[in-house]
N, C-alpha and C positions, 0 to 999 in steps of 0.2 A: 515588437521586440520582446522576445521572452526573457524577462527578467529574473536570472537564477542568484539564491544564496547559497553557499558552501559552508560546511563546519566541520575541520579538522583540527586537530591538534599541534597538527605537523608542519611548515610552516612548507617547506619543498614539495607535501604534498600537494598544496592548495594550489599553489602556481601552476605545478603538472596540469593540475586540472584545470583552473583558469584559462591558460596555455588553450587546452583540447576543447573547452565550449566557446570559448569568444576566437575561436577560427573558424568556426560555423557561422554562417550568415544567418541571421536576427535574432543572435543569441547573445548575452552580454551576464556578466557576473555584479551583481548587483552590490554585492555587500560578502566579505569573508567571515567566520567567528573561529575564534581558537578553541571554543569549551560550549559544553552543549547550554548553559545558561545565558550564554552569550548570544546564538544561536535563537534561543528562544524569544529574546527581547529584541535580537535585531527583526526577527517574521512578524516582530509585534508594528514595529516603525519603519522597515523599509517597504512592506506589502510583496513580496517575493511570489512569482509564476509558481515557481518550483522549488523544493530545495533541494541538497546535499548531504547527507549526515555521515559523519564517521561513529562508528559504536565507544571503538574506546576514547572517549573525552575527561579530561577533569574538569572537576564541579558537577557535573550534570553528563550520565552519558548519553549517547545518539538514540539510545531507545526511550528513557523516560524524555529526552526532550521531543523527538516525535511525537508520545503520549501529550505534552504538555501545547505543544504547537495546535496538532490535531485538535485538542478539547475548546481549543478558541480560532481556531481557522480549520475545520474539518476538510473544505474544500480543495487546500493547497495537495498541492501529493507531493511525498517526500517517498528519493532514494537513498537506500541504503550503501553506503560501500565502506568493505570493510575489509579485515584477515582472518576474520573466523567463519568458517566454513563449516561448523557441525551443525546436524538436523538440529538442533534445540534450537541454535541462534537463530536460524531460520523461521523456526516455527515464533519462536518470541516478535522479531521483525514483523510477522501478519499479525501477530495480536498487539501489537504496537502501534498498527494501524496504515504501515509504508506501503507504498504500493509498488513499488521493484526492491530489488536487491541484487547487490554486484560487488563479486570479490576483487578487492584492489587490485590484484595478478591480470586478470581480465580488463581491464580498465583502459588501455591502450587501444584493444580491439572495440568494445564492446558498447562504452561510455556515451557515444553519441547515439545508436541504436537507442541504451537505454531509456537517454533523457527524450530523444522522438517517441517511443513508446508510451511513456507517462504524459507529455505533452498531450496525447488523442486519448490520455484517461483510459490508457490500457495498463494492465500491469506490466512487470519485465522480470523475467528470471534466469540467468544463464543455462544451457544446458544441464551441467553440472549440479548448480541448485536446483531448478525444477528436476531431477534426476531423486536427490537428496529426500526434497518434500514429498513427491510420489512414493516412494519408498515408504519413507515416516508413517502419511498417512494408511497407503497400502496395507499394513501391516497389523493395525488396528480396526481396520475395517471389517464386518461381518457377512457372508452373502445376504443380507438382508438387504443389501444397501445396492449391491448389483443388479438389484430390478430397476425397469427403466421407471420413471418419475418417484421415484424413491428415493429419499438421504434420512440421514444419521441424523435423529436429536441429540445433545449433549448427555442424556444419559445413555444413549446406548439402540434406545428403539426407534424404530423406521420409522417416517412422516411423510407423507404422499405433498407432495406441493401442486397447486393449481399450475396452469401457462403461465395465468395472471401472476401468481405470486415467484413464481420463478424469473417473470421480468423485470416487476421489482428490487430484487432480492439482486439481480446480476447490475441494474441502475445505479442502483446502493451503494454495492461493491467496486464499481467502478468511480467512486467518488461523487456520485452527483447530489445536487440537495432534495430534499421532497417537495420544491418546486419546479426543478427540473425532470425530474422522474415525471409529474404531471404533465408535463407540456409533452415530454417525449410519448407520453400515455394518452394523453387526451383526456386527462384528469381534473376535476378540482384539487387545490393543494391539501385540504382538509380529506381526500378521498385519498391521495398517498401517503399520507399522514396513517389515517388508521390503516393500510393496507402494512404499514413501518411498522405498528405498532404490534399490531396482531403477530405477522412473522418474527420478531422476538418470542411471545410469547408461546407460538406454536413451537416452534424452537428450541426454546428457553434458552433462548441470547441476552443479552443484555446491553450490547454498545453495535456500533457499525462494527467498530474493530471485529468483533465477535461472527459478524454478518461478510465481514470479507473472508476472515478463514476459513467460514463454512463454506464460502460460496468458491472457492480455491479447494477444497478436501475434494469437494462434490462435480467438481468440474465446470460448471455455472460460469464461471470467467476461467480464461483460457492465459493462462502462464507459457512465456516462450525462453 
């Protein structure tokens, strides 16, 4: 049974939703929260597969609470669903650390797609938003970066990545811990550990969050 939490504000929202995941066979709603601090402490006590987040909450919105959930349960993947739709909020959502995002307008079609997506540790992005991000990033980007095994350090100049550290780095991004990265590797944990370590600094990332929008800029994990 995958056990999902919801955090909305709204109270008609929540049941919509409700409603559209426990119609789904092995899915169940485990716990609602009205505000993102609510939210936070329910993922702290009910152990939650998945969650739910709405951006605009009172008390705490859906972004710092993802930030806050994520820093003590990195593993859980949390979507987005919301009414703002500009590239900022997008791009805040990846460094936030969520792994889909989904405009509440879409939610009717879209919703169960998303939560199977994130269930197999994929991310999810509706056309439209991945449309958005491509763009954003697009636009910023330099031909330096259109060579193949080539991406963007945070200031600006190219960095050739290994295979090895490109499997990594897509591991990462995909939510996994640095001992699952090792199993899936064929690693010791302390051998994905520095491979973690290192690709920050090559980088010059500093959290996962950091490590998934790069690896989302650069094409590395595949947004649908």
């Amino acid at each position: 049974m995958l056990r999902i939490l919801i955090a909305d504000d709204h109270e008609v929202a929540r049941q919509g939703i409700r409603a559209l995941l426990e119609a789904h066979p092995g899915w169940e709603v485990c716990a609602e929260a009205k505000d993102g601090r609510e939210a936070v402490e329910l993922a702290a006590t009910v152990n939650p597969a998945l969650i739910l987040l709405d951006i605009g909450m009172p008390n705490l919105n859906g972004l710092e609470a993802a930030r806050q959930i994520l820093a003590s349960s990195p593993e859980v993947p949390i979507l987005i669903l919301t009414m703002l739709d500009s590239d900022q909020v997008v791009r805040e959502v990846l460094r936030a650390g969520a792994r889909g995002f989904l405009l509440k307008s879409d939610a009717g079609r879209d919703l169960v797609a998303a939560v199977e997506a994130l269930q197999l540790r994929r991310t999810f992005f509706t056309t439209r938003v991945s449309q958005m991000v491509l763009d954003g990033f697009l636009d910023r980007e330099s031909p330096d970066s259109q060579e193949e095994g080539s991406e963007k350090k945070q200031d600006g100049a190219a960095t050739v990545l290994t295979g090895r550290e490109r499997e990594v780095i897509q591991l990462l991004a995909e939510g996994k811990t640095s001992k699952e990265v090792a199993v899936a590797l064929h690693l010791s944990v302390k051998t994905a550990e520095t491979h973690r370590t290192n690709l920050m600094r090559k980088l010059g990332l500093h959290s996962v969050a950091d490590l998934t929008l790069y690896a989302v800029r650069n094409g590395i994990v595949q947004v649908f």
